[in-house]
DRENZAPA-915471 format. One line per 3 residues: number of its first residue (from 1); their letters; for each residue x, y, z of N, C-alpha, C. Coordinates in pm, whole numbers. Example, Ala and Ser with C-alpha at 12.3 -4.5 7.8 and 13.67 -1.06 7.14 Angstrom:
BEGIN
1 = as = 1319 -569 780 1230 -450 780 1320 -330 780  1285 -225 708 1367 -106 714 1290 3 787
END
This chain:
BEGIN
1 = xxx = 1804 6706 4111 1813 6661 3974 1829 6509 3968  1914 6414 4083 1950 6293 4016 1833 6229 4094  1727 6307 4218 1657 6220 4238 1518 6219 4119
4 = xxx = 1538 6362 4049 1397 6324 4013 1418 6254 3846  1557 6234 3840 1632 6147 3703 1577 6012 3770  1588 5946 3910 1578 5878 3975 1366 5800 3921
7 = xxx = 1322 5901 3967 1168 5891 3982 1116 5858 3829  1181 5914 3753 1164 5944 3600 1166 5754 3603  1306 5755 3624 1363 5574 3598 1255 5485 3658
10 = xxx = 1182 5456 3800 1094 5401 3866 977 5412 3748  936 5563 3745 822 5537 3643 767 5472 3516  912 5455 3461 969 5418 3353 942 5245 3395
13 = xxx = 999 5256 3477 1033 5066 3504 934 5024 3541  823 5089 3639 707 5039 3644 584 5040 3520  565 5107 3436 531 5111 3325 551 4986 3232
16 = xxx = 696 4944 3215 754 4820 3144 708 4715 3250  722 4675 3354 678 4618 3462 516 4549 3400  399 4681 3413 268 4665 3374 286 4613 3287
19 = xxx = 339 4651 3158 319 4601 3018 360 4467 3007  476 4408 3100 531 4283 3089 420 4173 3125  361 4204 3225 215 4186 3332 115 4132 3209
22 = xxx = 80 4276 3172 -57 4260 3048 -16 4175 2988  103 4177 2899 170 4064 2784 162 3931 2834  217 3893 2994 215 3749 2980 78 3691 3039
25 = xxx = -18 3767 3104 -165 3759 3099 -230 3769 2960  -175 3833 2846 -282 3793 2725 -218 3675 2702  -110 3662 2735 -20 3500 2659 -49 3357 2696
28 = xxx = -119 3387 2851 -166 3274 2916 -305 3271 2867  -370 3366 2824 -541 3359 2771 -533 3305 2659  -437 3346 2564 -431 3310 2421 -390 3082 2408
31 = xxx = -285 3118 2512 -269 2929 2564 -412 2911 2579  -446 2929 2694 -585 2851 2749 -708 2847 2601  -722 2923 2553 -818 2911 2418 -768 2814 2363
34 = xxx = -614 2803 2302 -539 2707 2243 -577 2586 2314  -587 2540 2403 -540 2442 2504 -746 2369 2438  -825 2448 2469 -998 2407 2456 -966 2384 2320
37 = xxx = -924 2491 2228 -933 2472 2064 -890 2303 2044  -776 2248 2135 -710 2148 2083 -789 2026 2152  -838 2074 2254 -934 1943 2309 -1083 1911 2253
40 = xxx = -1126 2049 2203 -1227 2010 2080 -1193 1925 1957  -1103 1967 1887 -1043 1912 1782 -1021 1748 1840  -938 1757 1927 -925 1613 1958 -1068 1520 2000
43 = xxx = -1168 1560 2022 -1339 1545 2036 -1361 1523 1871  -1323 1600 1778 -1356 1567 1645 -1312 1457 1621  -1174 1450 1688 -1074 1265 1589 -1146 1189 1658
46 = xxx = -1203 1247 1796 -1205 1079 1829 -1338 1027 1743  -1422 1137 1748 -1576 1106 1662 -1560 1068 1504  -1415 1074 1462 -1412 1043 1298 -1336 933 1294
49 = xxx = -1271 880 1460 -1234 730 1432 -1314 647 1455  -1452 688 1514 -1517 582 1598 -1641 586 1462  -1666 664 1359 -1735 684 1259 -1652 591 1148
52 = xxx = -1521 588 1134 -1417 504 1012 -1436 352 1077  -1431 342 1215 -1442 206 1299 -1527 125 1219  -1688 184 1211 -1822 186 1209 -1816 124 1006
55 = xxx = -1795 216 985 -1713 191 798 -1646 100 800  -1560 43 837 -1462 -60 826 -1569 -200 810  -1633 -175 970 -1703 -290 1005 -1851 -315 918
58 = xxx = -1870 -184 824 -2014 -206 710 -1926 -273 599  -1791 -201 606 -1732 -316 447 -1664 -468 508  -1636 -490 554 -1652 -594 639 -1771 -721 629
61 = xxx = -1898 -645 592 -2004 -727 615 -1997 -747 455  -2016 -608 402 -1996 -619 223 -1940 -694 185  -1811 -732 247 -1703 -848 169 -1787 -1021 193
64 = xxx = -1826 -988 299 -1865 -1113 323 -2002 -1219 247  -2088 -1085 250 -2196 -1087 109 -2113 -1077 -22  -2035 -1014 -76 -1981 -1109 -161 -1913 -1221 -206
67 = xxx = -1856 -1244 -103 -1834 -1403 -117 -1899 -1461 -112  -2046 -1460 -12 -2212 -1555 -41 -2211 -1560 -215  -2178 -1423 -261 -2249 -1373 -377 -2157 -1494 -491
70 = xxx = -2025 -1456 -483 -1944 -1567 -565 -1956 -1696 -558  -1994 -1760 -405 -2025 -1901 -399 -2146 -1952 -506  -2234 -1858 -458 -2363 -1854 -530 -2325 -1900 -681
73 = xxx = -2282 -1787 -752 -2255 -1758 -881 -2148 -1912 -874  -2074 -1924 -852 -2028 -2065 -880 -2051 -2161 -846  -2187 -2175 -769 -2272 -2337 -792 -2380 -2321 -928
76 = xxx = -2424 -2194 -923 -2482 -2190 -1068 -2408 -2207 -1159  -2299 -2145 -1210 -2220 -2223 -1291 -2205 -2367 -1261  -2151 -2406 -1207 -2177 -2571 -1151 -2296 -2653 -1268
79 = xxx = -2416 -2612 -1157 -2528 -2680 -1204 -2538 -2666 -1375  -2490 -2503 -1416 -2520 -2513 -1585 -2448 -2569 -1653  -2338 -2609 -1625 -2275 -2710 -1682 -2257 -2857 -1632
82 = xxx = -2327 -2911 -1576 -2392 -3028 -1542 -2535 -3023 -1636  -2622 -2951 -1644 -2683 -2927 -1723 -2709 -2968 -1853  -2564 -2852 -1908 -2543 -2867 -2032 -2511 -2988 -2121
85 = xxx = -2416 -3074 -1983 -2310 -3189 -2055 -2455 -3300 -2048  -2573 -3289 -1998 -2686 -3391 -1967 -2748 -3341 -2093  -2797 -3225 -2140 -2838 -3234 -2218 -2766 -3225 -2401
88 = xx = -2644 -3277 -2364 -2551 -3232 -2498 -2545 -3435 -2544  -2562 -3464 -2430 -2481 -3637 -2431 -2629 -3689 -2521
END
């Protein structure tokens, strides 16, 4: 009787044993997916900083054409009122 109470217990423990097994083998599969999921993602930032980089440096140029653009606009003003005061006198 207490050996086969005995065998019962082994079977028992090896059973929990397996299952402990399976569990931390799906737990390490479920990491490793995690682990690619996060190194893709991190493949996305780097491609949406090096894309904002790229943006920065088109408004960058924009600012700079507008200041051509304001110089501009204020030698024409300039000249129209040089202009004006020549043809007012």
């Amino acid at each position: 009787m207490m050996e086969e109470l005995l065998r019962q217990i082994l079977v028992k423990l090896d059973k929990v044993e397996m299952n402990v097994g399976q569990f931390q083998s799906e737990v390490r599969g479920r990491f490793e997916q995690m682990d690619k999921r996060f190194e893709q993602i991190d493949q996305c930032f780097a491609q949406v900083d090096k894309r904002f980089k790229q943006i920065d440096q088109r408004f960058e140029q924009i600012d700079k054409r507008f200041e051509e653009i304001d110089k501009r606009f204020e030698q024409m003003t300039n000249v129209s009122l040089k202009l004006m005061n020549v043809l007012l006198k």
